[in-house]
VEXLOKOL-439771 format. One line per field, with one value per residue (C-alpha): residue in one letter; z, x, y. Coordinates in steps of 0.02 Angstrom, whole numbers. Layout:
BEGIN
resn <- (a, ...) .
c3 <- (Z, ...) .
c1 <- (X, ...) .
c2 <- (Y, ...) .
This chain:
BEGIN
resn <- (x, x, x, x, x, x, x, x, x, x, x, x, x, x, x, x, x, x, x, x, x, x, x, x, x, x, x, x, x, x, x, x, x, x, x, x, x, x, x, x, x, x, x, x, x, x, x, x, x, x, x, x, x, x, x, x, x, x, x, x, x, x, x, x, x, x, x, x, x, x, x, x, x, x, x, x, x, x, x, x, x, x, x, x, x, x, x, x, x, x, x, x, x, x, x, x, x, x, x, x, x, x, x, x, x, x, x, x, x, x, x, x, x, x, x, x, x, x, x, x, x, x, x, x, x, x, x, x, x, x, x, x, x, x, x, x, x, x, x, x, x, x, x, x, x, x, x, x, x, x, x, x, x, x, x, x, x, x, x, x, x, x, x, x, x, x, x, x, x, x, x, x, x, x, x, x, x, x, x, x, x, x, x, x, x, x, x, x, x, x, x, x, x, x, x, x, x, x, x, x, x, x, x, x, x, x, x, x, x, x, x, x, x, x, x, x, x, x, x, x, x, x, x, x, x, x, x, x, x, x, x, x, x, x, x, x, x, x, x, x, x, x, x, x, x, x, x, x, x, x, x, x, x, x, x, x, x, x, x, x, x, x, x, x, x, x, x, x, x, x, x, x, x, x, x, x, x, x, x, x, x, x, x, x, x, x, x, x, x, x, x, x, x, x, x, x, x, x, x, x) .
c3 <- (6273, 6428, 6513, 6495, 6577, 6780, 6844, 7012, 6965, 6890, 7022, 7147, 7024, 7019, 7182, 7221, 7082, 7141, 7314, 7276, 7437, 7418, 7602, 7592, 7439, 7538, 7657, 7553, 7471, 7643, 7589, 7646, 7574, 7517, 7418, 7325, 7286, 7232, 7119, 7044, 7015, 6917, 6805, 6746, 6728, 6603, 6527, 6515, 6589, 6758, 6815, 6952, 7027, 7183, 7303, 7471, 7539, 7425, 7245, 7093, 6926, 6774, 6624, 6551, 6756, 6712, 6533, 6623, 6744, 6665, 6564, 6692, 6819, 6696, 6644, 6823, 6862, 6699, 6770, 6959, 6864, 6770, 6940, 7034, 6888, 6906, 7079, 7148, 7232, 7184, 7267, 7208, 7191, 7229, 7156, 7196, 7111, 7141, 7088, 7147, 7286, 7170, 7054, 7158, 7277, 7128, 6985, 7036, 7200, 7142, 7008, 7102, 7157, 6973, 6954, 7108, 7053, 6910, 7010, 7182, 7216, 7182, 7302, 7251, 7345, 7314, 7365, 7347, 7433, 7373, 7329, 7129, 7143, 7056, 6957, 6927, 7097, 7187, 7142, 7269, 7145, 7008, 6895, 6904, 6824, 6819, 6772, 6622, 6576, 6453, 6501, 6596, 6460, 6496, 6549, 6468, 6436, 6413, 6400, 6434, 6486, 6396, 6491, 6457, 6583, 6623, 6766, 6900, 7034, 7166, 7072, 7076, 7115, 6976, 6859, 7007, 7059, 6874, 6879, 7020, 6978, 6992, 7035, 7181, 7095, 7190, 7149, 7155, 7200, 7071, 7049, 6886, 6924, 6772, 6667, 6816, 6760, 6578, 6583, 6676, 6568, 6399, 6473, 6509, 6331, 6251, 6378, 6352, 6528, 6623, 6790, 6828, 6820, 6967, 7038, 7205, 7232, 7372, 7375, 7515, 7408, 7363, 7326, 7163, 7264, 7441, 7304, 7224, 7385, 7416, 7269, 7290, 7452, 7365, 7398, 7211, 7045, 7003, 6875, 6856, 6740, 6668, 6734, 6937, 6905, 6813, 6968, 7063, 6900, 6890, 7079, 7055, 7173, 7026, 6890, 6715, 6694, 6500, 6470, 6279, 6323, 6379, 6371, 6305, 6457, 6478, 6493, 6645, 6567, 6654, 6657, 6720, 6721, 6553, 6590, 6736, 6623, 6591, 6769, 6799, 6927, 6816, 6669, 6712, 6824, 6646, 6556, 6653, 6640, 6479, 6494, 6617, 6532, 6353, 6447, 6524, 6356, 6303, 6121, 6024) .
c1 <- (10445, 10556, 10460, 10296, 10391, 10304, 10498, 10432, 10299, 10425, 10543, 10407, 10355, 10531, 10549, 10380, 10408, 10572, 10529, 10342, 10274, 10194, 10240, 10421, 10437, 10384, 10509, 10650, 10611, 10546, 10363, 10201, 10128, 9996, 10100, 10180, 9998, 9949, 10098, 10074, 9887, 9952, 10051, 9915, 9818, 9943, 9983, 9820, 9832, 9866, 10044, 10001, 9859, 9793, 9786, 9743, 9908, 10013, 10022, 10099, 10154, 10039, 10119, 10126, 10210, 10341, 10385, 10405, 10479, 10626, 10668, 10647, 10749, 10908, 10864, 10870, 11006, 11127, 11092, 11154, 11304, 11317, 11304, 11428, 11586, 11581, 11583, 11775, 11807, 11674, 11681, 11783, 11640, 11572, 11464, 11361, 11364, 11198, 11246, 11220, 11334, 11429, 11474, 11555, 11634, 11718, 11737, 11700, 11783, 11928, 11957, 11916, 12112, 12137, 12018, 12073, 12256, 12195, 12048, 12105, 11986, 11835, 11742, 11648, 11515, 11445, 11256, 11235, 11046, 10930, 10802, 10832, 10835, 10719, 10871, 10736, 10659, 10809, 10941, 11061, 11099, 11205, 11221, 11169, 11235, 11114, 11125, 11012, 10825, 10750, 10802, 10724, 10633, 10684, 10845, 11026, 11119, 11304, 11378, 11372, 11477, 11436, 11491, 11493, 11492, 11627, 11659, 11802, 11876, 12027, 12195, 12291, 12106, 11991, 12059, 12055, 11874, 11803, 11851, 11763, 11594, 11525, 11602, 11500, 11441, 11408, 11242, 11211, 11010, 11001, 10816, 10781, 10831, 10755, 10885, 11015, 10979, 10953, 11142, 11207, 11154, 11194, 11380, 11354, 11278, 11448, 11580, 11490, 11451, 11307, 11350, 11173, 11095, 11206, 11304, 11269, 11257, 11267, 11131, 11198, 11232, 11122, 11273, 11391, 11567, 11507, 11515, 11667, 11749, 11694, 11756, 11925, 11926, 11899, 11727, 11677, 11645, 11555, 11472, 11522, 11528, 11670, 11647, 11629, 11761, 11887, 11981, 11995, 12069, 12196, 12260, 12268, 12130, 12023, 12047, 11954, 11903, 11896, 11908, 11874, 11685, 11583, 11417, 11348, 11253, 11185, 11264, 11286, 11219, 11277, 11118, 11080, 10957, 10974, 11092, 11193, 11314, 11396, 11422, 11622, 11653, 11525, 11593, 11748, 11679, 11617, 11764, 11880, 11706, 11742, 11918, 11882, 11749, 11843, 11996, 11849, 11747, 11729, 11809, 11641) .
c2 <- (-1433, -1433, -1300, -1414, -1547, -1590, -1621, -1633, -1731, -1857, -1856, -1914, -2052, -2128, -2127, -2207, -2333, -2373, -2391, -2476, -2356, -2156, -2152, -2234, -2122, -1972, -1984, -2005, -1834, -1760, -1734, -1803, -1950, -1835, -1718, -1871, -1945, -1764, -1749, -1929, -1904, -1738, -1824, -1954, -1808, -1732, -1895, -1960, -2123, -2222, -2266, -2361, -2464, -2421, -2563, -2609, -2652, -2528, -2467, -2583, -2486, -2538, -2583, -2391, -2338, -2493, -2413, -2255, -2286, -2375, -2219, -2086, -2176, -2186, -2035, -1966, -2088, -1999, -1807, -1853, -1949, -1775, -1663, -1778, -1788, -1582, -1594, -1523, -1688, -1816, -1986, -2125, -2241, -2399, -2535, -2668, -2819, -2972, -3130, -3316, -3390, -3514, -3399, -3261, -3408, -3494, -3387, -3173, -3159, -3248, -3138, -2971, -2937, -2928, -2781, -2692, -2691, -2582, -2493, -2465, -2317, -2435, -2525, -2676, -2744, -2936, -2974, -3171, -3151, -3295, -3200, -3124, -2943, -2842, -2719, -2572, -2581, -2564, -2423, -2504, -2616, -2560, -2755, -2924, -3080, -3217, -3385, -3457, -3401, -3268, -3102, -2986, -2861, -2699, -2728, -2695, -2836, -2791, -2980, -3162, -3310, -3469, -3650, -3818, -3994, -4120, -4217, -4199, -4289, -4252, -4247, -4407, -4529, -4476, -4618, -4757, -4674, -4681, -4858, -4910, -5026, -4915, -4749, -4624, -4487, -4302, -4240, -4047, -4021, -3910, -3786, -3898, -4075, -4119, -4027, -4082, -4278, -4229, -4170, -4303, -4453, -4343, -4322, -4534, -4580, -4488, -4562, -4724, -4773, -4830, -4748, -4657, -4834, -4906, -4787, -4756, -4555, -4409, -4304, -4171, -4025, -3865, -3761, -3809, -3762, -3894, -4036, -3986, -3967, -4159, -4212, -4134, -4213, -4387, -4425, -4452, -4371, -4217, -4161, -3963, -3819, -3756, -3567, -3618, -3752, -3679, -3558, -3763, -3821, -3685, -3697, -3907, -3940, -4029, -4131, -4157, -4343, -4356, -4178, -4218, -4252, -4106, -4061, -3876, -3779, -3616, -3446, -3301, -3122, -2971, -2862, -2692, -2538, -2455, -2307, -2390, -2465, -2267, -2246, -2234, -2367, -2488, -2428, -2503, -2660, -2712, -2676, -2785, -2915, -2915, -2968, -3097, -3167, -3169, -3270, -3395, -3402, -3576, -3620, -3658) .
């Protein structure tokens, strides 16, 4: 069966899935752009079907490519982690880790001195772009933890992080602020203010307070940690989760106004390519995860 096998075949279709380009996968494997659409156009020959869809501005995969794709690329992705652990001195390794900006500001980069105490040799690198990543387009990505949302099909997900809201104020004021009439609340524009609003007046409706009605409110915040930093500072209450809030908790910069009433939220999965997660350095990244995020977990 193995000798049927078109490894070269395969090898340029990873590389041109991955990199959504014949030419761009051409020169990473120092061919032509021909040679790559030759040996593509071989392999849906021998399979039978298309992979990709020929377009005017580039190639996308088609829904048999994607399926493909996803298993020859951890495939391919297992073999080079095979070659390099019998190399004589193989690299100590690195990672890159895609996440949003609040959560590696207030609760992964934090942490991070914790994991390189136990994994000096491993370099972690934290990409807070805005735009989501794409995991199996780009193989400079190792995981992911996303906020929220279905996830991605195709994807391994190795573990999640549930939260809950409550409301927080600067140590010593949030009592006098809460009793203002009314108190200024700290809004956080969040991509559904919808659910943002929802949560607010559910947290209202079970302290028993009409605050949304006539409170007056800054709206000057995209990012969760700029309006926890103003409402340490005294500028109001905030409505936060208890994952990005916890690490200002702990160092006294926060405090919990009626910590008994919270309201359930979503949950942060840590995703990756299927076959990632037995790479060494991730390997380990997600065991200490797990650690972390059993310490944070939420009592249900």
């Amino acid at each position: 069966m193995f000798a049927e096998l078109p490894l070269t075949a395969l090898r340029s279709f990873e590389a041109a899935a991955r990199l959504s380009s014949f030419k761009a996968a051409a020169e990473e494997l120092h061919v032509t752009p021909t040679a790559v659409s030759h040996q593509i156009r071989q392999l849906e020959s021998w399979l039978g079907r298309p992979l990709f869809q020929r377009q005017p501005r580039g190639v996308a995969l088609t829904d048999d490519g994607r399926r493909l794709f996803r298993d020859v690329h951890g495939a391919l992705l297992e073999i080079g982690q095979s070659v390099a652990a019998l190399r004589p001195r193989p690299d100590s390794g690195c990672l890159t880790v895609t996440t949003s900006t609040s959560f590696a500001a207030l609760w992964l980069v934090p942490r991070l001195g914790r994991f390189y105490a136990r994994h000096p040799d491993i370099a972690v690198r934290i990409d807070t772009s805005a735009q989501v990543v794409d995991l199996e387009q780009n193989a400079g990505v190792d995981l992911a933890i996303r906020y929220g949302g279905a996830v991605a099909a195709g994807l391994h997900r190795h573990g999640r992080l549930r939260e809950f809201f409550g409301v927080y104020g600067a140590p010593g004021r949030t009592q006098a602020e809460a009793a203002k009439s009314p108190p200024t609340l700290i809004s956080v524009e969040w991509g559904d203010s919808q659910l943002y609003c929802r949560t607010w007046e559910a947290w209202c409706e079970r302290a028993g307070v009409d605050w949304l009605q006539r409170a007056p409110t800054v709206r000057a915040y995209d990012e969760e940690h700029y309006a926890m930093y103003a409402a340490g500072a005294g500028q109001g209450l905030v409505l936060a989760s208890s994952v990005v809030v916890a690490g200002n908790l702990a160092r006294g910069l926060l405090e919990a106004y009626r910590p008994e009433i919270v309201v359930p939220g979503e949950a942060y999965h840590v995703l990756c390519v299927p076959g990632r997660e037995r790479h060494p350095p991730v390997r380990a990244f997600l065991a200490w995860l797990d650690e972390e995020m059993g310490i944070s977990e939420p009592a249900s």
